[in-house]
N, C-alpha and C positions, 0 to 999 in steps of 0.2 A: 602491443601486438606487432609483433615484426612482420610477419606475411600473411601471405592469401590461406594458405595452410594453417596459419593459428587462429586466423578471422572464424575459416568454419567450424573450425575444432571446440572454439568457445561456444559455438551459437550453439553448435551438437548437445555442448554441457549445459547449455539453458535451456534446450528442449527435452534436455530430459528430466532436470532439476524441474522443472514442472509436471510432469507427468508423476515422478516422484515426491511430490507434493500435493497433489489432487487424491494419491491414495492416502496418504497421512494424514489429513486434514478430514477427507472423508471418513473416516477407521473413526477420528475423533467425535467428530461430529454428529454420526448418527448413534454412537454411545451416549455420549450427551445429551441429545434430542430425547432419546428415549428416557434415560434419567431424569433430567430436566423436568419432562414432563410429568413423570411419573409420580416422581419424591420431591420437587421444587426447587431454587436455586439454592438456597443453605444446604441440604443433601450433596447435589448435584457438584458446589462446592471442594465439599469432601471428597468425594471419590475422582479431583482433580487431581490430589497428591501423589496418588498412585498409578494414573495416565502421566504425569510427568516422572516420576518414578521409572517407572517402564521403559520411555522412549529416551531418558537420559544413559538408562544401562545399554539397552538392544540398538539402540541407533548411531554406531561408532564412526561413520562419516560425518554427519551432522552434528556431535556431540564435539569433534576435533573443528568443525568449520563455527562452530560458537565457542571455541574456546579462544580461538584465532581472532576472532572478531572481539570478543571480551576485554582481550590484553590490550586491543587499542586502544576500544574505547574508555577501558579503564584506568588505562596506563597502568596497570600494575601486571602479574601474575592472576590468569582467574583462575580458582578454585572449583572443584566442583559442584560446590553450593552455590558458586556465580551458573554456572549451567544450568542445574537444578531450577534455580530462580529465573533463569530465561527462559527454560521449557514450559515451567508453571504461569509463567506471562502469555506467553501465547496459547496456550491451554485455557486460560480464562477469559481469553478474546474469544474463541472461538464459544467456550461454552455463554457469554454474555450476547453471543449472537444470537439465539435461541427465541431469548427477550425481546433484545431492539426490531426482531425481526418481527415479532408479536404490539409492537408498537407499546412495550410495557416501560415507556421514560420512568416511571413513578419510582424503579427499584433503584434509578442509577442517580448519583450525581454529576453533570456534567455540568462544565465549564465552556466558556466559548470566548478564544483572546482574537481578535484584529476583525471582527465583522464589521468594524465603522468603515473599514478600506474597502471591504467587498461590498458595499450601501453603495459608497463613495463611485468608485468606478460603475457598478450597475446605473447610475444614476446618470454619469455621462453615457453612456451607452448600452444595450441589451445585451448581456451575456458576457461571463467570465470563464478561464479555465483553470483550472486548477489541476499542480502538477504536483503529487504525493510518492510514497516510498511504500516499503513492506516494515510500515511503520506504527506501529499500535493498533489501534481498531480499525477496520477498513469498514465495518458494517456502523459501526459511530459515527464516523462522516456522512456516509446516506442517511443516518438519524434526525440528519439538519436539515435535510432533504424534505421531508416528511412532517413540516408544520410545523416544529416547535420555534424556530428560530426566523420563520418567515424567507426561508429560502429553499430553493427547489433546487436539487441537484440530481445530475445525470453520469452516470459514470461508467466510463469506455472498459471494457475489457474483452480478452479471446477467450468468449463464451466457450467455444471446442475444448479449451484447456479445463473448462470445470464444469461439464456440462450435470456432470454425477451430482457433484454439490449443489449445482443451481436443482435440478431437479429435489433433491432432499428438502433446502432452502423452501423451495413453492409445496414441499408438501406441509410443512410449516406456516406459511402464510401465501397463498397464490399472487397475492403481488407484488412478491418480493426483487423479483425481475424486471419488474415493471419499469426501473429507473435505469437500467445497464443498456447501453449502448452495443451491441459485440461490433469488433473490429473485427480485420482482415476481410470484411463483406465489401462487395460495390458500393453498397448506398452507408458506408457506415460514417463516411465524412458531412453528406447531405441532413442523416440524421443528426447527428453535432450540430449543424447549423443550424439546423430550424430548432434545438433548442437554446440553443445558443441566443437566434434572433427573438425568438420569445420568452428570454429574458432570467434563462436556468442557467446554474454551472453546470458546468462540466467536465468531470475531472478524470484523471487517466495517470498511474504509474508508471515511475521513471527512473527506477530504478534495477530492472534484470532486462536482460535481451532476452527476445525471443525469435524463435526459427533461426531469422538470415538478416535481420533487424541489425544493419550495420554498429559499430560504437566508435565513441573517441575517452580517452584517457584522463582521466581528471585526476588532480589531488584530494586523497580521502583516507581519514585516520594516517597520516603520513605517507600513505605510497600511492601511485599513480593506480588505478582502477577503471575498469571499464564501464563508460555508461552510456546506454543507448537513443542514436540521434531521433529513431521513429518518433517519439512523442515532442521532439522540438522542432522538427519539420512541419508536422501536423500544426501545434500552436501557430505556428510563422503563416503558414498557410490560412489559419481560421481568423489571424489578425485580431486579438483581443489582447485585454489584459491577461497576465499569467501569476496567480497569487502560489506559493507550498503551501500545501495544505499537509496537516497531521491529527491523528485523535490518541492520544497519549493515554495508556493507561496506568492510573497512580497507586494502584494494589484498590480490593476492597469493591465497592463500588464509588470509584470513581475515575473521571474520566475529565481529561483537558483537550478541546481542540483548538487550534492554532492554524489561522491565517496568515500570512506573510506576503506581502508584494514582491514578486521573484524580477517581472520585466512584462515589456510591455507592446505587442507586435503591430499593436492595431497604426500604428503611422508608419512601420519598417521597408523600407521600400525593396524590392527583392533583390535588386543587388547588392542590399545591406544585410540579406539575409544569415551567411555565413556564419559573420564577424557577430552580431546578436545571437545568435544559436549559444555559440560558442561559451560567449560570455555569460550567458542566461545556464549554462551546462554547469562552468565554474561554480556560479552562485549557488545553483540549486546542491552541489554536492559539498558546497560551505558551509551552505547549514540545513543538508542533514549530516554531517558532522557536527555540527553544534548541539542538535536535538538527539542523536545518538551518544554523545557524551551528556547531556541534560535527562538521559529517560533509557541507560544501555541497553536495559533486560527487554525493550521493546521492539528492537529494532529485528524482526522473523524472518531474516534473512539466511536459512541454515546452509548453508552451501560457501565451497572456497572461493569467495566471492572477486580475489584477488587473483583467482587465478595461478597458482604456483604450479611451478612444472616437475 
């Protein structure tokens, strides 16, 4: 981004690619819910081929900003049975959400790589954070939350931007909310900490701007991208460890999540702040290129995420 002029022009493009996203997901979602519930997941399944179906014909912005993102990630030409398969990934996150949010672990397989690191640092200290992408299951992650794996997590997001879905969400299970933090509020740092010191993750994405949410440019799938400083400022500030987190999904039911040790704020003294942001931005966008090449069709990021002019 060259000037002041391209700075708000991107942000304008993140605030809307959300809002544009809150009706998509919702359109899904409460189709599902109602299927779902009605005819069961093997039904429910089914009549996913034809919601990705759909939104891979009618949705010709989205459809060109995953075909864009495909080629990198797969270094080849994607086809559009690569799209096809991308649609249908995210169409089965969301319809899997239905379940996790019903607290129904029994139907999925999941997996869980690097939790001795997140014991490990919990152990030196109360409370980790964890920085993730629009990468696989976002409702899988909170599932670890929720007793199975003996960790409690908490996770930041601008409630404003889904407030339709969180409501849908709570008519589902009332407390499904229960663990979201919303940002942009006064007390939404205070809240972090006191989960924080009592000893929960808490996790936030780091991968789209939002509103006015400054960025810096990293290498990603080969070319310079923009990714936003709001959530590594906030880390620096809460002074913890900072693990990527991801909940991959592998078709079917099943599911991998993945811990990673990203950097570590809690001794960073604030004039050292910059120079660790920085570095900690690099990593983070190293491997989610690594996990986007390891898992393409995952990554539900439908927008020119690059920015072309």
């Amino acid at each position: 981004m060259t000037s002041e002029s391209d700075k708000h022009g991107n942000y304008r493009q993140g605030a809307d690619w959300t809002r544009q996203q809150e009706r998509s997901n919702l359109a899904i979602l409460r189709l599902m819910v109602w299927i779902s519930l009605t005819f069961g997941r093997a039904i429910g399944r089914l009549v996913l081929y034809g919601i990705a179906a759909y939104y891979v014909v009618f949705a010709p912005s989205a459809r060109r900003a995953s075909r864009d993102y495909l080629h990198r990630a797969l270094d080849r030409w994607a086809e559009w049975s690569d799209g096809y398969r991308h649609v249908f990934s995210f169409a089965s996150t969301i319809h899997d959400r239905i379940y996790l949010l019903n607290d129904r672990f029994d139907l999925f397989d999941i997996e869980v790589s690097g939790e001795e690191a997140i014991h490990a640092a919990l152990a030196r200290q109360p409370g980790a954070l964890l920085i993730g992408a629009h990468l696989g299951s976002f409702e899988v992650m909170r599932a670890v939350g929720r007793g199975r794996f003996g960790l409690k997590v908490a996770m930041m997001m601008y409630a404003e931007n889904a407030q339709k879905i969180n409501a849908t969400l709570e008519a589902i299970n009332p407390a499904a909310t229960e663990d979201l933090i919303p940002l942009g509020q006064m007390d939404s740092m205070l809240q972090a900490c006191d989960r924080l010191d009592a000893g929960w993750l808490v996790g936030m994405l780091a991968d789209r701007s939002l509103a006015d949410d400054p960025t810096v440019d990293a290498e990603f799938l080969g070319k310079p991208a923009p990714f936003p400083l709001g959530p590594w400022r906030m880390a620096a500030m809460l002074r913890r460890p900072v693990f990527f987190m991801t909940g991959l999904y592998l078709g079917g039911n099943r599911y991998r999540i993945h811990f990673e040790p990203l950097a570590d704020f809690s001794q960073v003294e604030r004039a050292d702040r910059d120079v660790a942001i920085r570095a900690a931005i690099d990593r983070y966008a190293s491997r989610l290129e690594y996990y986007c090449r390891l898992a393409p069709y995952n990554w539900f990021n439908f927008i020119d995420f690059w920015q072309k002019k």
